[in-house]
C-alpha positions, 0 to 999 in steps of 0.5 A, spaced: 361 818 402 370 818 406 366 822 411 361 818 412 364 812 416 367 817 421 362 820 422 358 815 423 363 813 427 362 820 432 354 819 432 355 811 435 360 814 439 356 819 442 350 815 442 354 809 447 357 816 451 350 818 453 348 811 455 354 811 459 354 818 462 345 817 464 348 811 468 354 816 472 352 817 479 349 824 480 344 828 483 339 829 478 338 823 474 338 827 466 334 822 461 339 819 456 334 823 451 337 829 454 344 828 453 343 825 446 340 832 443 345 837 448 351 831 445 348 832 438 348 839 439 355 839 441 357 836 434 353 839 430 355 844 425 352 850 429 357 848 434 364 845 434 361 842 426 363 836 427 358 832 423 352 835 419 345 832 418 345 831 411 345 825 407 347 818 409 346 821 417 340 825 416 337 818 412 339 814 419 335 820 423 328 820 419 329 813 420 329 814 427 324 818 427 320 812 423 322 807 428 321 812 434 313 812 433 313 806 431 316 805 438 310 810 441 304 806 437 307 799 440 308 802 447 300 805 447 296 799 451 288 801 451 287 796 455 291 800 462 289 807 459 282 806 457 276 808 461 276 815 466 285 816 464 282 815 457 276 820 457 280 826 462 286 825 458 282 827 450 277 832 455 284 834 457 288 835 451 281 839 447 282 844 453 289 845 452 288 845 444 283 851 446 286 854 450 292 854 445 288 857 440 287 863 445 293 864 446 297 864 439 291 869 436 292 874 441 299 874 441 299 874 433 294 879 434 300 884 437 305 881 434 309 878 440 309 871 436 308 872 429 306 864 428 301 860 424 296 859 429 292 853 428 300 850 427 302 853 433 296 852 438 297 843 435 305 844 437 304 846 443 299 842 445 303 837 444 305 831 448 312 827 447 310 820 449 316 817 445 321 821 450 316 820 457 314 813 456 322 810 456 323 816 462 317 813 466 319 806 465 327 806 468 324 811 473 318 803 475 312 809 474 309 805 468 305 801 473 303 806 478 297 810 478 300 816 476 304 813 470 297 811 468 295 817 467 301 820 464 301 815 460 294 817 457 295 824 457 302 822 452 299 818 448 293 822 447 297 829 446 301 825 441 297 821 438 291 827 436 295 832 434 298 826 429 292 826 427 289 833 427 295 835 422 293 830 417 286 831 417 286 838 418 291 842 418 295 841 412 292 837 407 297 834 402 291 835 396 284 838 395 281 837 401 276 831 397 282 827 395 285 828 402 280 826 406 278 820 401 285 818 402 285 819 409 279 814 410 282 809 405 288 809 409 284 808 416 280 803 413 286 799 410 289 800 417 283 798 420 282 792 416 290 790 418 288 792 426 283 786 425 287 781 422 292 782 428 287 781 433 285 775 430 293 772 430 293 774 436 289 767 438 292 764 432 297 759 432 301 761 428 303 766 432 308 761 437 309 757 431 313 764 429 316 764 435 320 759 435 324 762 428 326 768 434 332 764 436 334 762 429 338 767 424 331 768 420 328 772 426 321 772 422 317 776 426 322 781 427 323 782 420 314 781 418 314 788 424 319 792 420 315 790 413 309 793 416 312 799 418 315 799 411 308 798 408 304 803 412 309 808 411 310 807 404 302 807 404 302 814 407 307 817 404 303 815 396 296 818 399 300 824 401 300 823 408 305 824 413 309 817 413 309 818 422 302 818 422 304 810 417 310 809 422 305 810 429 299 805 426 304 800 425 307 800 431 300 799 434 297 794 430 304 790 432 301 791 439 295 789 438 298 782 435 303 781 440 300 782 447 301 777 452 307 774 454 308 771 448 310 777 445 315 780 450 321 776 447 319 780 440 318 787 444 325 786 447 329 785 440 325 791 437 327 795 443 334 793 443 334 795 434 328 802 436 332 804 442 339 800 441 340 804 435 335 809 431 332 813 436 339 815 439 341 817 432 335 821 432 335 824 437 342 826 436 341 828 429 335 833 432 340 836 436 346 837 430 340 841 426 338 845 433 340 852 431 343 856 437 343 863 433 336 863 433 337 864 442 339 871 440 337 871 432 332 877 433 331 882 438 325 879 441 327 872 440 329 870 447 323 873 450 319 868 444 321 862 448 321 864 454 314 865 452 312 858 449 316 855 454 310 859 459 305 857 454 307 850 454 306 849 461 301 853 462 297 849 456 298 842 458 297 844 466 290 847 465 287 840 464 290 838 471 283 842 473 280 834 471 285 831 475 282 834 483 281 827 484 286 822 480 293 825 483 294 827 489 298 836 490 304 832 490 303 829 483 301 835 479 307 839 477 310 834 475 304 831 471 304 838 468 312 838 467 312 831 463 305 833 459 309 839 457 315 836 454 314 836 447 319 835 441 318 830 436 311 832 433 314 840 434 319 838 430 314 835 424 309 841 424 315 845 424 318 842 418 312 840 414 310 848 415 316 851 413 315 846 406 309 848 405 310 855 406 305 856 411 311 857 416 317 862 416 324 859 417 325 863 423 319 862 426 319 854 426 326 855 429 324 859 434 318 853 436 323 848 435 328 851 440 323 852 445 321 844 444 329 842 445 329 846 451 322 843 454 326 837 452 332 838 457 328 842 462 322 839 464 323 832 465 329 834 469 325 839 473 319 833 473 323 828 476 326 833 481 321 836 485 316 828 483 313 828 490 318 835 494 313 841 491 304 840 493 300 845 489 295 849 493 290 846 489 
């Protein structure tokens, strides 16, 4: 317990000096989420050792990772990604899921990468929604064409794969017990979904509002209690808790849309992205083994390879997308749609503890999700509008 309140007092510093350092005038604008993972690595046990990601510090980083995709569900709006941007993004992410299958069986196959393949072909089709939707909102794309689109394609590439764990992948118990669980849960979160519609019309709703300026802040505190409930509702059905933290963040969307709800969304972004989720992402860097760059004689090459194979599974579906984005746009659409971490980061673990996945296997998988992280948004922002692809 001494060594906590010191380390506590690195990770905010680290936290606030990454904030700091993303508002320095450079030449390239590095998302805030980059400097925290490479600070985190930095003061991790695998460089300077600094601080390390157990106890009290790895507690504040799940909780981080709760509140990052509560922060996703809330995020999503169906009523600006429903329609064509909806459907080519699930055709989308289907296509890269298959064309993943392909890839890591066959390289299974020689012995290239030795990895679970369905585990491996969910990882890398994956999309970071909870790292691109805050990128593309300091960058002002939310509201254009092209961040329409994207927003579509991450929130699918986040939310499906969520799902495809949980129905499919790896279930907790025998698959009658899971899938009843399952279906439980999305009826009671259905059922929830339902009575936060019918609020949304309630006058109920601004009289909560009113407690906003008081010390209560109910409605901030009803937000955390439905999360809390979701996940602890997850986690007692054997599910993963994020799939509970994700539908709660939905649900709250549903029920605070409008301009009645900004000032509630504001004070959940200050605690998300004022104080979790940095934490989060700085634990994920602290945990990232650097030995395992060179751990193995092919391990370089390995992610290598899933760096290529990221890009290349999330850039096919841009053959659906002739019409919506101009050649300016694809490459980095590509980049962005390749940019995978959290849900990386959760297969990975939730094999490893279920045995289905060797430790040096996952470190690879999630070494390539870091670097995706610290290259592809850069290299996306970068060549956003300087590089047409013939095609």
């Amino acid at each position: 317990m001494e060594s906590y309140p010191s380390e506590l007092l690195l990770i905010a510093f680290v936290a606030m000096l990454a904030a700091l350092l993303r508002e320095l005038p450079s030449i390239v604008r590095i998302p805030v989420v980059v400097l925290e993972v490479v600070l985190g690595m930095l003061i991790g046990p695998h460089m300077f050792n600094l601080a390390t990601p157990d106890g009290m510090i790895g507690t504040l980083g799940e909780l981080g990772l709760a509140f990052l995709l509560f922060m996703v569900g809330l995020e999503i709006d169906f009523d600006k990604i429903r329609g064509r941007a909806l459907s080519l993004a699930v055709g989308g992410w289907f296509l890269s899921f298959l064309l993943a299958m392909l890839c890591m069986f066959s390289f299974n196959s020689i012995g290239l990468i030795e990895t679970p393949v369905m585990l491996a072909a969910v990882a890398l089709s994956t999309t970071a929604f909870g790292i691109l939707a805050p990128i593309l909102r300091d960058r002002g794309e939310l509201n254009t064409d092209f961040g329409k689109y994207m927003l579509a394609t991450a929130a699918v590439g986040e939310f499906v794969p969520l799902m495809f764990i949980s129905l499919v992948v790896i279930p907790a118990k025998d698959t009658f017990l899971h899938t009843l669980f399952m279906v439980t849960f999305i009826i009671f979160a259905l059922i929830v979904a339902n009575i936060a519609l019918q609020m949304r019309s309630s006058p109920l709703i601004e009289k909560l509002a009113h407690t906003m300026q008081s010390s209560g802040q109910l409605p901030v505190r009803i937000c955390i209690l439905l999360q809390v409930l979701l996940v602890t509702l997850a986690a007692t059905f054997g599910l993963n808790i994020v799939l509970g933290a994700f539908v709660a963040g939905m649900v709250v969307g549903l029920a605070i849309k409008g301009n009645e709800g900004e000032l509630l969304r504001h004070k959940l972004d200050a605690i998300g992205y004022g104080f979790l989720i940095p934490i989060f992402f700085i634990v994920a860097g602290m945990k990232f083994e650097v030995s395992a760059l060179w751990s193995a004689p092919l391990a370089p090459v390995q992610i290598a390879l899933l760096l290529a194979l990221m890009l290349l599974i999330r850039g096919v579906p841009l053959l659906l997308y002739k019409k919506e984005l101009t050649p300016e746009e694809k490459l980095p659409f590509a980049l962005y749609s390749a940019t995978g971490l959290p849900l990386i980061i959760i297969i990975s673990e939730i094999g490893v503890s279920s045995g289905l996945m060797p430790q040096d296997r996952a470190s690879i998988l999630v070494s390539a999700g870091m670097i995706s992280v610290l290259l592809f948004p850069i290299l996306a922002v970068k060549l956003r509008g300087k590089f047409t692809l013939p095609w």
